[in-house]
PyMOL Python script that loads the backbone (N, CA, C, O; Angstrom):
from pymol import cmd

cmd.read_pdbstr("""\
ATOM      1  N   UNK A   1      -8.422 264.816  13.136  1.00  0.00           N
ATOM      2  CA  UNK A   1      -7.225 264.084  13.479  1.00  0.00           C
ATOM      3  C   UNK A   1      -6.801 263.285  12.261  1.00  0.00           C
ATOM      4  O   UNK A   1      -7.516 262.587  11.542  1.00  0.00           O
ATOM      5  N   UNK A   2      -5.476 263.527  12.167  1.00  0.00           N
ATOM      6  CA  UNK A   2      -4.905 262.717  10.681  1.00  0.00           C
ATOM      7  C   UNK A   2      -5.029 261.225  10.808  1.00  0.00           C
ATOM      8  O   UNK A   2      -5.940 260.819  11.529  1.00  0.00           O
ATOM      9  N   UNK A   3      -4.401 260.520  10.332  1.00  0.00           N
ATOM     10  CA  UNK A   3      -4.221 259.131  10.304  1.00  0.00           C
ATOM     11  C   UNK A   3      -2.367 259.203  10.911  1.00  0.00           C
ATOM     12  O   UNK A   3      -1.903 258.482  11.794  1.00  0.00           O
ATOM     13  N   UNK A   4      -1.793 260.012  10.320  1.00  0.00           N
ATOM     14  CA  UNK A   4      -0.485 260.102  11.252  1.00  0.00           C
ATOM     15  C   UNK A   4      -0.625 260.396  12.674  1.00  0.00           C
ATOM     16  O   UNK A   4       0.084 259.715  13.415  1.00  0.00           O
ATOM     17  N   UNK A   5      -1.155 260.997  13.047  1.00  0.00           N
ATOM     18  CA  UNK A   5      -1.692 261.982  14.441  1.00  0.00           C
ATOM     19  C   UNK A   5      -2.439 260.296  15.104  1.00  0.00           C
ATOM     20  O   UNK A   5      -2.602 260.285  16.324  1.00  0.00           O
ATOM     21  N   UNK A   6      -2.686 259.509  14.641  1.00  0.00           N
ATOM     22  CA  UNK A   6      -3.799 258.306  15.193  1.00  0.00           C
ATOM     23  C   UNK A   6      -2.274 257.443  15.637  1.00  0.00           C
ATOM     24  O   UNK A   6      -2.004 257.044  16.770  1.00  0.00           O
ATOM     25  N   UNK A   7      -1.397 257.299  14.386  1.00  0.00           N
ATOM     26  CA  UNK A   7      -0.549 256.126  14.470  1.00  0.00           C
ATOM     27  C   UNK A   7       0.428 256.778  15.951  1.00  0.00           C
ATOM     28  O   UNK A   7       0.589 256.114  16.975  1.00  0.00           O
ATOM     29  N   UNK A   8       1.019 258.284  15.724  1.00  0.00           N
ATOM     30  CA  UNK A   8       1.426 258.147  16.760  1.00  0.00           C
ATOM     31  C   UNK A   8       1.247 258.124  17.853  1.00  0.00           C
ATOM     32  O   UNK A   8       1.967 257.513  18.643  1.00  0.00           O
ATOM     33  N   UNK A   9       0.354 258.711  18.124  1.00  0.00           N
ATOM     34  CA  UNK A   9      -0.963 258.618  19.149  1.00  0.00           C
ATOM     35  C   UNK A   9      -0.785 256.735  19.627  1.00  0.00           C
ATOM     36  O   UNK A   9      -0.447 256.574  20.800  1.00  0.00           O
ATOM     37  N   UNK A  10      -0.900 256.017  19.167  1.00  0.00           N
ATOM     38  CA  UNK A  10      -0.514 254.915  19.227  1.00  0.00           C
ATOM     39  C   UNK A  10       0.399 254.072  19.613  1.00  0.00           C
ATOM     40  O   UNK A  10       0.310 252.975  20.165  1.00  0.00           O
ATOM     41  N   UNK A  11       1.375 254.758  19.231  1.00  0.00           N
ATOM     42  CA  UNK A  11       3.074 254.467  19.060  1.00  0.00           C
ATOM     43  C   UNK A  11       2.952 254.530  20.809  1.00  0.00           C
ATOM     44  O   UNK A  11       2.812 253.797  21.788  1.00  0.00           O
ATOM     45  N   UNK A  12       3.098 255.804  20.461  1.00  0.00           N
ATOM     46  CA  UNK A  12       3.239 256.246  22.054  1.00  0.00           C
ATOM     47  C   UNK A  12       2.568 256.053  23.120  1.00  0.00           C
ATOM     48  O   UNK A  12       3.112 256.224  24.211  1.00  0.00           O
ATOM     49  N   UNK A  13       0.898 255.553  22.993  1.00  0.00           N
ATOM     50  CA  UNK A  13       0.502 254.588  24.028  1.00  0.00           C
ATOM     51  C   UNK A  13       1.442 253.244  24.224  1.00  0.00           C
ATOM     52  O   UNK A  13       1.986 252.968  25.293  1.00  0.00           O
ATOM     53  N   UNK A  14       1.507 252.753  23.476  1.00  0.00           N
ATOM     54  CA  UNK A  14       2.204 251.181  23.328  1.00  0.00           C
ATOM     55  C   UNK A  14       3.643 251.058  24.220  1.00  0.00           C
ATOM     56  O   UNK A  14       4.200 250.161  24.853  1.00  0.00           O
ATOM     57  N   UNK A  15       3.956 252.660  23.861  1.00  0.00           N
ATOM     58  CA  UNK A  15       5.496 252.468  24.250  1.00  0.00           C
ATOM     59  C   UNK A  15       5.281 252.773  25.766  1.00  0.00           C
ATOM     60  O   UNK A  15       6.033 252.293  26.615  1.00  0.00           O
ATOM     61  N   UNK A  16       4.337 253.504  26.047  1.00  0.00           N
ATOM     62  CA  UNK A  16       4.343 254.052  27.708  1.00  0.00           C
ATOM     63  C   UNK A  16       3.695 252.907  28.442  1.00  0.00           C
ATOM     64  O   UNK A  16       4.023 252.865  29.628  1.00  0.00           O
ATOM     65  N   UNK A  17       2.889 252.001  28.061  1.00  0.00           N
ATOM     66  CA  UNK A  17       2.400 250.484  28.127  1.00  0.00           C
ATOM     67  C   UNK A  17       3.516 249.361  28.779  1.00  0.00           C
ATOM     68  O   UNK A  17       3.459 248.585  29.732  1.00  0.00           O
ATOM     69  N   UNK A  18       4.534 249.679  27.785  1.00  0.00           N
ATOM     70  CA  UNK A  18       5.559 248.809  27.434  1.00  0.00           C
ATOM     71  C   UNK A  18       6.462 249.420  28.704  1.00  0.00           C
ATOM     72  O   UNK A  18       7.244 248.520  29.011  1.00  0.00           O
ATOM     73  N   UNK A  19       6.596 250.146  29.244  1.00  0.00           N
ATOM     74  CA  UNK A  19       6.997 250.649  30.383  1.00  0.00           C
ATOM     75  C   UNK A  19       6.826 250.316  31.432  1.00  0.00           C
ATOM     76  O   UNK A  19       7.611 249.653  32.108  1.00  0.00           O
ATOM     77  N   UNK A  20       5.977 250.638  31.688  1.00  0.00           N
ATOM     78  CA  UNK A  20       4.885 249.635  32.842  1.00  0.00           C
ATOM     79  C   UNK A  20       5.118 248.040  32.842  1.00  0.00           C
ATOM     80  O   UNK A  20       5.525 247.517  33.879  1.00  0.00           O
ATOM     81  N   UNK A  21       4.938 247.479  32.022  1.00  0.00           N
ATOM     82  CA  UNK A  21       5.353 246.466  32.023  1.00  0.00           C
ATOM     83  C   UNK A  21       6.404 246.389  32.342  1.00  0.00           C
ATOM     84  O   UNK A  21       6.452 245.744  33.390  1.00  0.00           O
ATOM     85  N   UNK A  22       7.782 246.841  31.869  1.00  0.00           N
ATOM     86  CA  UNK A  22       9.011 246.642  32.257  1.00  0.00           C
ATOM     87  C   UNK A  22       9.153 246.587  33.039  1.00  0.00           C
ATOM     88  O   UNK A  22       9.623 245.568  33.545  1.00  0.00           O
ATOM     89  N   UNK A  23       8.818 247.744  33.764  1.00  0.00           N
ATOM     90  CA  UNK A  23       9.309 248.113  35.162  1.00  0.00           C
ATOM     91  C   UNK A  23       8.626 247.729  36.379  1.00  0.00           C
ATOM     92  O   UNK A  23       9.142 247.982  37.468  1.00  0.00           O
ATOM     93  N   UNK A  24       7.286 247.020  36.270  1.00  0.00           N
ATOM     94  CA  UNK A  24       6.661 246.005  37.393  1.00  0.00           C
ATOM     95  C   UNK A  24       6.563 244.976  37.120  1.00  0.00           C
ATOM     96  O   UNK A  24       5.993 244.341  38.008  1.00  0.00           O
ATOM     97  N   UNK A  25       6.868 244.334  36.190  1.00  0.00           N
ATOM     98  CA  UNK A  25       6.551 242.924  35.991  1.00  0.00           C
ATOM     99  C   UNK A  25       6.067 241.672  37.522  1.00  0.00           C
ATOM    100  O   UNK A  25       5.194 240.829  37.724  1.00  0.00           O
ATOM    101  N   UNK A  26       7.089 242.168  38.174  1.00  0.00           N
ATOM    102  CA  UNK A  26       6.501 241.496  39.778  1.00  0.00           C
ATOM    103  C   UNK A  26       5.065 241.954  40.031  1.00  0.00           C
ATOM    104  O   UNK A  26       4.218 241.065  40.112  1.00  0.00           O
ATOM    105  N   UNK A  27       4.650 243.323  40.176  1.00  0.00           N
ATOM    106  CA  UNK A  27       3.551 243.589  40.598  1.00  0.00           C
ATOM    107  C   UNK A  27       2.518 243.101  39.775  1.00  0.00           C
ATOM    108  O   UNK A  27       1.384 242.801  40.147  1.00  0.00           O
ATOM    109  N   UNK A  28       3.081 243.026  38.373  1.00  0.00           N
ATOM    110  CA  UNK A  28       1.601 242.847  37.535  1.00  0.00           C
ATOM    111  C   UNK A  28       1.544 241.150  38.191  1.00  0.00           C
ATOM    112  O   UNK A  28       0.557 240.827  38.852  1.00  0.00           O
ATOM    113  N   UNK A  29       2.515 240.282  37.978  1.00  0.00           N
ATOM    114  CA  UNK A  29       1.428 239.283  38.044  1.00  0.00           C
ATOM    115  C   UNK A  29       1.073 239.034  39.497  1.00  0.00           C
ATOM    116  O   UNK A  29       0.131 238.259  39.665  1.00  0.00           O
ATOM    117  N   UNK A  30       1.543 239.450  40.385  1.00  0.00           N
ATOM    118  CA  UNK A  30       0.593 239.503  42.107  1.00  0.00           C
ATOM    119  C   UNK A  30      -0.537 240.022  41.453  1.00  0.00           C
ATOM    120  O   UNK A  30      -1.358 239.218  41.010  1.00  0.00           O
ATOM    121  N   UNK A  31      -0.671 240.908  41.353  1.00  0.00           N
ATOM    122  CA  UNK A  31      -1.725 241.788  40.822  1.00  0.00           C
ATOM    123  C   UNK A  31      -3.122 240.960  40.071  1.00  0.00           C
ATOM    124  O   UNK A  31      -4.334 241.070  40.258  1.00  0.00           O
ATOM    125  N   UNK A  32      -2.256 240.063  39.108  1.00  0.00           N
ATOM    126  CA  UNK A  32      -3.222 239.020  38.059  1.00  0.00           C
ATOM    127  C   UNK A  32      -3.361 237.775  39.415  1.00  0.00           C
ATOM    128  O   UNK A  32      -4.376 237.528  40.065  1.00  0.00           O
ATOM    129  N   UNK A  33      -2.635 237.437  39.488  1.00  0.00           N
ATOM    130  CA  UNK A  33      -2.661 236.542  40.414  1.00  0.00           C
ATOM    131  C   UNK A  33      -3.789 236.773  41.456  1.00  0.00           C
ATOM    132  O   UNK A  33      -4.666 235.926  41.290  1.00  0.00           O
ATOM    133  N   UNK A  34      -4.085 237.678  42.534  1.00  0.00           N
ATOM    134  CA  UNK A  34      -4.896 238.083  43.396  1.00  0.00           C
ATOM    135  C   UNK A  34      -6.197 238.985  42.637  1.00  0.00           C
ATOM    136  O   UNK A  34      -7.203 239.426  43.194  1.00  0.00           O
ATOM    137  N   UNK A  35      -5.859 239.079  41.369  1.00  0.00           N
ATOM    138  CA  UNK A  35      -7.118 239.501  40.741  1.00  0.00           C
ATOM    139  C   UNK A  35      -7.462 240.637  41.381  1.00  0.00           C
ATOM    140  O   UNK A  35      -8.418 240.682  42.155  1.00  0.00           O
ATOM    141  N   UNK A  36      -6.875 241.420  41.167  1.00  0.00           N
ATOM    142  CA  UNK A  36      -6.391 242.686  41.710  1.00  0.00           C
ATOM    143  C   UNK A  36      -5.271 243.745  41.192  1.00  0.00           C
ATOM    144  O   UNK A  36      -4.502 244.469  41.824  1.00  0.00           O
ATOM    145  N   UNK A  37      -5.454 243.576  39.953  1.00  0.00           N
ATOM    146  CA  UNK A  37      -4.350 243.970  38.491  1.00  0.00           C
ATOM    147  C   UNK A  37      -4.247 245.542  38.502  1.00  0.00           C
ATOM    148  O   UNK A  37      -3.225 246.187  38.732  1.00  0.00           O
ATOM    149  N   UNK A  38      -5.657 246.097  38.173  1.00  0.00           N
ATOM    150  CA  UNK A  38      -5.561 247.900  38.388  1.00  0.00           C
ATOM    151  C   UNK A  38      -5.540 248.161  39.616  1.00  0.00           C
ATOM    152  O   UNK A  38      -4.923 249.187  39.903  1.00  0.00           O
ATOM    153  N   UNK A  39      -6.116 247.447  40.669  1.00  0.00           N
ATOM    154  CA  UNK A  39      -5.522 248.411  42.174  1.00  0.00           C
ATOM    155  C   UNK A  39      -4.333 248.510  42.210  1.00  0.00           C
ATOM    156  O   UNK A  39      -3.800 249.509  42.694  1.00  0.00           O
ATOM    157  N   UNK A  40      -3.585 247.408  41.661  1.00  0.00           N
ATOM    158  CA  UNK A  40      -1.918 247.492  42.434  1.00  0.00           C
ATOM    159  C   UNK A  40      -1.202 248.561  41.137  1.00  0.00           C
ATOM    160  O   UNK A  40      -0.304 249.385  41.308  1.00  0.00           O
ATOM    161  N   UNK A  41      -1.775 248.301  40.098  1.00  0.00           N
ATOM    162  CA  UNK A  41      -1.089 249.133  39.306  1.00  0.00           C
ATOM    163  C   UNK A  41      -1.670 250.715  38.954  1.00  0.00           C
ATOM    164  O   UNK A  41      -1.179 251.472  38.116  1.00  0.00           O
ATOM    165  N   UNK A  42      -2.837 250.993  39.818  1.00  0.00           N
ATOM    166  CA  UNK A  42      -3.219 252.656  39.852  1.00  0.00           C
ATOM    167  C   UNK A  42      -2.372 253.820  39.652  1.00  0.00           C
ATOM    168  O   UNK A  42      -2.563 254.817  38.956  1.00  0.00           O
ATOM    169  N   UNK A  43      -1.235 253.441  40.525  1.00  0.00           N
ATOM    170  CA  UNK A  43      -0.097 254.667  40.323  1.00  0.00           C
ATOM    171  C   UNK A  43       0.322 254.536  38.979  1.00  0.00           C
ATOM    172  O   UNK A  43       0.364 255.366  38.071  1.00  0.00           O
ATOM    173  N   UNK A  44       0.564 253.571  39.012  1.00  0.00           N
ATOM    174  CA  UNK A  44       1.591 253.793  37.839  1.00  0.00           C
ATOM    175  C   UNK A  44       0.455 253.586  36.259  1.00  0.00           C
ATOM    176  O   UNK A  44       1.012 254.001  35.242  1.00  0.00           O
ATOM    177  N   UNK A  45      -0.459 253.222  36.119  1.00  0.00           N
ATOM    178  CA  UNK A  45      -1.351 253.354  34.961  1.00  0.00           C
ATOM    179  C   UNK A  45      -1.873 254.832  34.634  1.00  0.00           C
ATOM    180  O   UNK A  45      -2.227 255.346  33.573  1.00  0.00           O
ATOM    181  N   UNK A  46      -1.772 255.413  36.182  1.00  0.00           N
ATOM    182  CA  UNK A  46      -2.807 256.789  35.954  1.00  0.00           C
ATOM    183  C   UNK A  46      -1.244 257.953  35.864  1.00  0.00           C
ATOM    184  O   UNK A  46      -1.219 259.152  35.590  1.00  0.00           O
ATOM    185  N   UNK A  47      -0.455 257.313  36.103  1.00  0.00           N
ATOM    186  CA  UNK A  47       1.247 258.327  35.404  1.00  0.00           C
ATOM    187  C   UNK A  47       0.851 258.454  34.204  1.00  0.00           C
ATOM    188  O   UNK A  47       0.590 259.452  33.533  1.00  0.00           O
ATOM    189  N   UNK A  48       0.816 256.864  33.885  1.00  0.00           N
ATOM    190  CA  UNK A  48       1.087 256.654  32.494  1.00  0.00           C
ATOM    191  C   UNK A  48       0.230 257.641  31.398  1.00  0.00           C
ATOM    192  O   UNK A  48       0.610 258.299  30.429  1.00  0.00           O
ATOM    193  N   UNK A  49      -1.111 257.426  32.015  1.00  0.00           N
ATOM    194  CA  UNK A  49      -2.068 258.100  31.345  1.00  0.00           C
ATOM    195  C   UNK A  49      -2.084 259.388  31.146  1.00  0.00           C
ATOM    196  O   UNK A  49      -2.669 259.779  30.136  1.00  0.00           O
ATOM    197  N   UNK A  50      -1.538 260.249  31.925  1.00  0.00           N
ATOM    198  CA  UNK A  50      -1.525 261.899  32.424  1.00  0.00           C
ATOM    199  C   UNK A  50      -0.086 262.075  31.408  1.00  0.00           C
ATOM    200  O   UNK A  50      -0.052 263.266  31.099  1.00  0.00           O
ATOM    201  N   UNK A  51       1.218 261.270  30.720  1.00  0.00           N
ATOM    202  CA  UNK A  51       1.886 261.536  30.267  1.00  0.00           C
ATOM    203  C   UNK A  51       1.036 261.720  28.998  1.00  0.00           C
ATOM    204  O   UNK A  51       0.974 262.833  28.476  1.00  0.00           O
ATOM    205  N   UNK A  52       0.342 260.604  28.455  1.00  0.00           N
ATOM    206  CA  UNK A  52      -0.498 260.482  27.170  1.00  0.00           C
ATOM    207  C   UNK A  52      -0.866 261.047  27.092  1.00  0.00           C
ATOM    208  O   UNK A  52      -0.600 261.693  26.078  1.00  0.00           O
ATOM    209  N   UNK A  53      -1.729 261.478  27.814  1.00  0.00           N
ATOM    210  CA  UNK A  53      -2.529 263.126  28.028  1.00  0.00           C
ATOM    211  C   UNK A  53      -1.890 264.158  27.233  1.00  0.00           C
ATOM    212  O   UNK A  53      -2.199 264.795  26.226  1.00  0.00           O
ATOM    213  N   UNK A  54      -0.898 264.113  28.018  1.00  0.00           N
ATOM    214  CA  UNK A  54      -0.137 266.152  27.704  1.00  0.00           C
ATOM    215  C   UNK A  54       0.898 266.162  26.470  1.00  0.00           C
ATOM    216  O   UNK A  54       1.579 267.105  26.068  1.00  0.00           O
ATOM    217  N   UNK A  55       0.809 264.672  25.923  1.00  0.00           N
ATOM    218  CA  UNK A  55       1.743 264.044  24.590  1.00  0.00           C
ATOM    219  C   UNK A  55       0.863 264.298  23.262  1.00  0.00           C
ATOM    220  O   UNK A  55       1.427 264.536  22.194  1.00  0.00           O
ATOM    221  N   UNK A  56      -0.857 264.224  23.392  1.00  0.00           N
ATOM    222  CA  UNK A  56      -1.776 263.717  22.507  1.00  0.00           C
ATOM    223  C   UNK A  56      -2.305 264.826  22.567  1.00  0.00           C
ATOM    224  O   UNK A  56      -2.076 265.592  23.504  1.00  0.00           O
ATOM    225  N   UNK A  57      -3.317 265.189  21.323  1.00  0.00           N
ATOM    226  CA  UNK A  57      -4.179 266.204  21.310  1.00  0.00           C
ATOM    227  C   UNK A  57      -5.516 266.169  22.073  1.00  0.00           C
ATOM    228  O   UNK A  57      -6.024 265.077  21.817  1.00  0.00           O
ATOM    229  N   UNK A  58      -6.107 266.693  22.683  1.00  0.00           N
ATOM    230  CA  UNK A  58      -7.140 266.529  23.244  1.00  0.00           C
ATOM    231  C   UNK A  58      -8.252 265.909  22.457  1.00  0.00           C
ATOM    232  O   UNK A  58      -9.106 265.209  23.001  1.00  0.00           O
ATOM    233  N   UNK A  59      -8.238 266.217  20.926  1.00  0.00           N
ATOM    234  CA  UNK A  59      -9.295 265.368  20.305  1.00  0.00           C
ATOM    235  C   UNK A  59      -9.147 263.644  20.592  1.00  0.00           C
ATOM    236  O   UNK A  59      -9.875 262.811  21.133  1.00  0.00           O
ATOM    237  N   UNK A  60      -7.667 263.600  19.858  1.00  0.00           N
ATOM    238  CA  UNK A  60      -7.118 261.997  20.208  1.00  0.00           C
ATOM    239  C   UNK A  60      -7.385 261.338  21.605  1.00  0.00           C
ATOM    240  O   UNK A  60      -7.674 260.172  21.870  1.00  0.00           O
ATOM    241  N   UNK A  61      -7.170 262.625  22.575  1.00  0.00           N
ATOM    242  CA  UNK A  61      -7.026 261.468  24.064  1.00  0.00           C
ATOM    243  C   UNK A  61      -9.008 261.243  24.267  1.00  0.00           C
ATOM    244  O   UNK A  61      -9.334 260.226  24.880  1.00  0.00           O
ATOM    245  N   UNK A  62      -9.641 261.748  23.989  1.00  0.00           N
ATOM    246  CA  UNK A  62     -11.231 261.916  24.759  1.00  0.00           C
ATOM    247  C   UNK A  62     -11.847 261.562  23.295  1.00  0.00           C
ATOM    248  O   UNK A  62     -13.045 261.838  23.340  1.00  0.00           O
ATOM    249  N   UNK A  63     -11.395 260.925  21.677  1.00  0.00           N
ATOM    250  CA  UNK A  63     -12.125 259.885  20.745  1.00  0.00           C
ATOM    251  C   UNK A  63     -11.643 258.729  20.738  1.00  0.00           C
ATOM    252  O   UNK A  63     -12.261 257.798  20.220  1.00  0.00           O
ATOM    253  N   UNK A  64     -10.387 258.564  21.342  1.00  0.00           N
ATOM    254  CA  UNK A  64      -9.965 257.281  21.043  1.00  0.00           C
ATOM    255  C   UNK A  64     -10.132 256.361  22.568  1.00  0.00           C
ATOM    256  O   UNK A  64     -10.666 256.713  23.620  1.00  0.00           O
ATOM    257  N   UNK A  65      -9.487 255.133  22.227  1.00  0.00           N
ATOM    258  CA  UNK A  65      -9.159 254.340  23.698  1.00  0.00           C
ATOM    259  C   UNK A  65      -7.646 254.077  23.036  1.00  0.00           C
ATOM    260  O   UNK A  65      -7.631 253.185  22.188  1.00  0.00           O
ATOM    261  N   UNK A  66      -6.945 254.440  23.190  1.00  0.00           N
ATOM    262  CA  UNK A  66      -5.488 253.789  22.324  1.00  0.00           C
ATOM    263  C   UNK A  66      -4.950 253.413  24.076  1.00  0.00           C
ATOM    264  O   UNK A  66      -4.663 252.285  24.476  1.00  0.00           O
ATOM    265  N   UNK A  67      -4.924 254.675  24.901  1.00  0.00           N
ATOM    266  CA  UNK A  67      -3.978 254.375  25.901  1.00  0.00           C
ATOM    267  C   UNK A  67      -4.359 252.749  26.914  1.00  0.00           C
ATOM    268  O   UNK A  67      -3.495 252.113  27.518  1.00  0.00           O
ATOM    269  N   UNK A  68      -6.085 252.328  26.844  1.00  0.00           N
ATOM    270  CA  UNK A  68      -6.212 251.574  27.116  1.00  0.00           C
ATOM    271  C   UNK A  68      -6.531 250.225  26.485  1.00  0.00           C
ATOM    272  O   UNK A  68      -7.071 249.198  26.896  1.00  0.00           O
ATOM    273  N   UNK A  69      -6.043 250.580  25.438  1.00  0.00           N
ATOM    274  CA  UNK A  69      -6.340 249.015  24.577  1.00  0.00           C
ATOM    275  C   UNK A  69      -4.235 248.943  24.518  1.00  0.00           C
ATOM    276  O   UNK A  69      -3.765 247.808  24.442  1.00  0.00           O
ATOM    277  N   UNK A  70      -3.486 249.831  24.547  1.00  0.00           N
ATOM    278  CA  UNK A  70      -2.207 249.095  24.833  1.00  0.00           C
ATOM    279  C   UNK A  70      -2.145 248.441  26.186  1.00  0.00           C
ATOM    280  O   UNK A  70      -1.606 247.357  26.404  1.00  0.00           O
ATOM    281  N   UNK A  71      -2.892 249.382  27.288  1.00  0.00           N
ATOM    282  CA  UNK A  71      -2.302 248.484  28.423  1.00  0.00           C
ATOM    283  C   UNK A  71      -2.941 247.431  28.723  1.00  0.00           C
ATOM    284  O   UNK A  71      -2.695 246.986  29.844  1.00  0.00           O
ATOM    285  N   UNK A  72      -3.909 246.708  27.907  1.00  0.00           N
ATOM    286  CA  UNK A  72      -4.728 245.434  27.813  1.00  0.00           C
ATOM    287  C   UNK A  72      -3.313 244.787  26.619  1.00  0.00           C
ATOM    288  O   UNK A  72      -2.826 243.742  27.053  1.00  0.00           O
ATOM    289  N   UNK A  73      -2.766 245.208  25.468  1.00  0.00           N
ATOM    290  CA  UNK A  73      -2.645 244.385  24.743  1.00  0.00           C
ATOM    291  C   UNK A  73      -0.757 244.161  25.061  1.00  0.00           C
ATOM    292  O   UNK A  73      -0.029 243.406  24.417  1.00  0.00           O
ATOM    293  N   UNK A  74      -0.422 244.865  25.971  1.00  0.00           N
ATOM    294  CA  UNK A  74       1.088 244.717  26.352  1.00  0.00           C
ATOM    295  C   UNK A  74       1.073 244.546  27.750  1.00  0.00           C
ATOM    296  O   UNK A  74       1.925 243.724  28.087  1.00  0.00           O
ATOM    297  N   UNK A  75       0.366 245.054  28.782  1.00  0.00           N
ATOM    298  CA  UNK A  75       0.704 244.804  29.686  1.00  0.00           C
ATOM    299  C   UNK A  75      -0.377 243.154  30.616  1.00  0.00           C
ATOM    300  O   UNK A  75       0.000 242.400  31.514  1.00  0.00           O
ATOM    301  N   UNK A  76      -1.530 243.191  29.957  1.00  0.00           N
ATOM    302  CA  UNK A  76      -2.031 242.459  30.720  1.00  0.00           C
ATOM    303  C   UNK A  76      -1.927 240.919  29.532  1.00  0.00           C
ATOM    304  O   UNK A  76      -1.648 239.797  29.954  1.00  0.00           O
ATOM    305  N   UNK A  77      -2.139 241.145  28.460  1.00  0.00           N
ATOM    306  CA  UNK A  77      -2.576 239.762  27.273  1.00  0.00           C
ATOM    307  C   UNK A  77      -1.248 238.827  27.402  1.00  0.00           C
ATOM    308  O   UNK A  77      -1.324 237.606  27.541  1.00  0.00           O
ATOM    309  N   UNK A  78       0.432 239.814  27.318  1.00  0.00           N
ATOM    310  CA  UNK A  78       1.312 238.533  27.232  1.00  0.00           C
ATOM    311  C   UNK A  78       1.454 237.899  28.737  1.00  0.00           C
ATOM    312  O   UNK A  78       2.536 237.331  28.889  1.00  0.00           O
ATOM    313  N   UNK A  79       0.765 237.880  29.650  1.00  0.00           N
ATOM    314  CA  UNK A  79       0.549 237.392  30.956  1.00  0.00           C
ATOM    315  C   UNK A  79      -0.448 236.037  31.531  1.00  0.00           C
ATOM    316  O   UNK A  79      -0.631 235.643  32.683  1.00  0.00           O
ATOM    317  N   UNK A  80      -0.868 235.642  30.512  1.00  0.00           N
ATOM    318  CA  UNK A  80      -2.138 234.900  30.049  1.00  0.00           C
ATOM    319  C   UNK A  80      -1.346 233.797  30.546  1.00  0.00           C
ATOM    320  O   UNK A  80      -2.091 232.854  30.811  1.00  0.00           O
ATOM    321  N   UNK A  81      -0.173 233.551  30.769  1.00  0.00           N
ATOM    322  CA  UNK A  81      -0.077 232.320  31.538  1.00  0.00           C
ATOM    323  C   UNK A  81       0.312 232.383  32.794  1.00  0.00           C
ATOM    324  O   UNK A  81       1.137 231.660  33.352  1.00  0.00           O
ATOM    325  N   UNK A  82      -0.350 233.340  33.273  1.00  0.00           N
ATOM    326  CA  UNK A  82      -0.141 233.214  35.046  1.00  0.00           C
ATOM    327  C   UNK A  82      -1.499 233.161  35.520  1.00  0.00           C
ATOM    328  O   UNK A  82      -2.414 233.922  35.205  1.00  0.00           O
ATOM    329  N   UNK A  83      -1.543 231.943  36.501  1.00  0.00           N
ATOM    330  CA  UNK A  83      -2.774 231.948  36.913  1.00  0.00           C
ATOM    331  C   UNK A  83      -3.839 232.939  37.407  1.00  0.00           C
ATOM    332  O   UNK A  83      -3.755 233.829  38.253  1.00  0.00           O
ATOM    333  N   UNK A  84      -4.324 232.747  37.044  1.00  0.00           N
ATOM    334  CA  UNK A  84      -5.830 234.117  37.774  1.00  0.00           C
ATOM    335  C   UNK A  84      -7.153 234.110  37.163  1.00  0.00           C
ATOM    336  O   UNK A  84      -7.462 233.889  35.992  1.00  0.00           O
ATOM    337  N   UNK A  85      -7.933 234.413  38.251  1.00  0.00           N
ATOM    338  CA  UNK A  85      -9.868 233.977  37.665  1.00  0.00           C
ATOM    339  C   UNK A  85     -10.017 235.120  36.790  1.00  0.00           C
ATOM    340  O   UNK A  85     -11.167 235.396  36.450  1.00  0.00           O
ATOM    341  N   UNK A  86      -8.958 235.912  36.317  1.00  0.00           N
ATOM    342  CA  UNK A  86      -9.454 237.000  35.192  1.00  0.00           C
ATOM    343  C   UNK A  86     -10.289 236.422  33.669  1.00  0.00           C
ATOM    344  O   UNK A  86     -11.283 236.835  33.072  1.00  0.00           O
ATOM    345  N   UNK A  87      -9.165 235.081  33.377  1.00  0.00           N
ATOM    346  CA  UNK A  87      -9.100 234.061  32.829  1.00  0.00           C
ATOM    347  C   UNK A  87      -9.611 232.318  33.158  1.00  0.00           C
ATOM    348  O   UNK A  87      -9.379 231.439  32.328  1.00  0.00           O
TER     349      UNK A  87
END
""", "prot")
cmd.dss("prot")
cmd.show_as("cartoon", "prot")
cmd.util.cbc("prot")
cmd.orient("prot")
């Protein structure tokens, strides 16, 4: 796997991340809030993931963690100020 093949590999976790976020923002923080973040967001994390999937090379998706270190670093980190015992 190149170092280009990594970045976009990347890109494109972040951006499908960044999606999710957009488009539940209500659910995520019930979700943080009740400490209960991946149940409520299952559907839509495991979309997300199955797009990454069939976007990425199979080496990239099963050496890396990209798809889950975006949805820690976009969907759950800028949330850090809503209450929840995650934190």
């Amino acid at each position: 796997m190149t170092e280009e093949e990594k970045m976009k590999a990347m890109r494109l976790a972040r951006a499908i991340a960044s999606d999710i976020s957009l488009y539940n923002e209500q659910k995520i923080v019930k979700g943080l809030e009740a400490d209960n973040l991946f149940d409520v967001l299952k559907d839509e994390i495991e979309e997300g993931r199955e797009l990454y999937k069939s976007r990425v090379s199979s080496e990239i998706f099963t050496k890396t963690n990209f798809f889950d270190r975006a949805i820690v670093d976009i969907v759950v980190r800028p949330k850090g100020h809503v209450k929840s015992r995650i934190w």
